[in-house]
Structure formats: structure tokens, C-alpha cells
C-alpha positions in Angstrom: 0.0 0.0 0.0 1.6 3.3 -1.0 0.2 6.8 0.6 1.1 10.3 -0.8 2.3 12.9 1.7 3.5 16.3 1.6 6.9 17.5 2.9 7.9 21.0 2.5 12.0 21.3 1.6 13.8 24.5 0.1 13.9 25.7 -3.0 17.7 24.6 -3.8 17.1 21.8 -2.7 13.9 20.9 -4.3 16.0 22.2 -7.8 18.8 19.3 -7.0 16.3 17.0 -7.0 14.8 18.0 -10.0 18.6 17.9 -11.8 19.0 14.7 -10.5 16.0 13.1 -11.5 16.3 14.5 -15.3 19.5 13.0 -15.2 18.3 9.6 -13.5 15.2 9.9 -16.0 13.3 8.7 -12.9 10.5 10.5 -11.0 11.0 12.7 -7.8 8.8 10.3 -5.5 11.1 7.6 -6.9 13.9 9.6 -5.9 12.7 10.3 -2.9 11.3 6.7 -2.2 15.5 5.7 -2.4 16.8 8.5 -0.5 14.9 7.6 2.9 15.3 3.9 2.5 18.9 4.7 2.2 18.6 7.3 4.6 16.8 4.8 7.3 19.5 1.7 6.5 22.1 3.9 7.3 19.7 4.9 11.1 20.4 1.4 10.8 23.8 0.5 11.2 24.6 3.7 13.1 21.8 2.2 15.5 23.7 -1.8 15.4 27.1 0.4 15.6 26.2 2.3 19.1 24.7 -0.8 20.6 28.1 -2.4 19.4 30.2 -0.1 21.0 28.4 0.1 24.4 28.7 -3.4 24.9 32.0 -3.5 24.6 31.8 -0.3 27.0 30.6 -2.6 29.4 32.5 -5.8 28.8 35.7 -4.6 27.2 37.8 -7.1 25.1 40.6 -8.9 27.7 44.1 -9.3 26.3 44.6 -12.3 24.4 41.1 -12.6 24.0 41.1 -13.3 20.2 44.6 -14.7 19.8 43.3 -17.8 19.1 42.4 -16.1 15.6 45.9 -15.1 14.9 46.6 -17.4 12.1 43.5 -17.1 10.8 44.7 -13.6 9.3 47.7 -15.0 7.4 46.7 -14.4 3.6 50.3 -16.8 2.4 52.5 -14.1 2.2 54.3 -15.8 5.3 
């Protein structure tokens, strides 16, 4: 199900659109439509990103801890 809206943005910004869709050859709601799913995966991984670093905030990595992966990182040249 699709529902129109209205948003009110500035003029220059409204006239980038405009040169971007003429060169896409796509429509502005199309445009649009791609920015904020772009726009909300990037919320995202900023979102998995913070809850990433706060827990390691609260259960820092202990030395050693992944030494056990050492070797794994050897691409041959050794």
C-alpha cells in the first residue's frame, strides 16, 4: 500500500532533485522513495554500531582474547 504525503523542503534543494531526477530519468517520488530507504538503512547500522560499542563499553575485550584467531589472518605471504 503506497500513501502520498506532503513535505515541505527549500527551494535549492527541491532544484537538485529536479537535476537529479532528469539525469536519472526517474521521478522525484522515486527519488525520494530511495533517499529515505537509504537514509533509514544507514539509522540502521549507526543504531547496530552504538549498541556495538556500548557493549563493549561494558565488557571490554581482555588481552589475548582473540589470539586464538591469529593465524586465521595469514593471507600466504608468510
Amino acid at each position: 500500500m503506497t500513501k502520498a504525503i506532503q513535505i515541505t523542503i527549500d527551494e535549492q534543494l527541491l532544484r537538485q532533485v529536479d537535476d537529479a531526477v532528469a539525469e536519472l530519468g526517474e521521478t522525484r517520488s522515486a527519488f525520494i522513495r530511495d533517499a529515505l530507504r537509504s537514509a533509514l538503512r544507514r539509522f540502521e547500522i549507526q543504531k547496530l554500531e552504538r549498541q556495538h560499542a556500548a557493549g563493549y563499553a561494558r565488557q571490554p575485550v581482555r588481552p589475548g582474547e582473540f589470539d586464538v584467531w591469529e593465524s586465521e589472518q595469514m593471507w600466504g605471504d608468510e
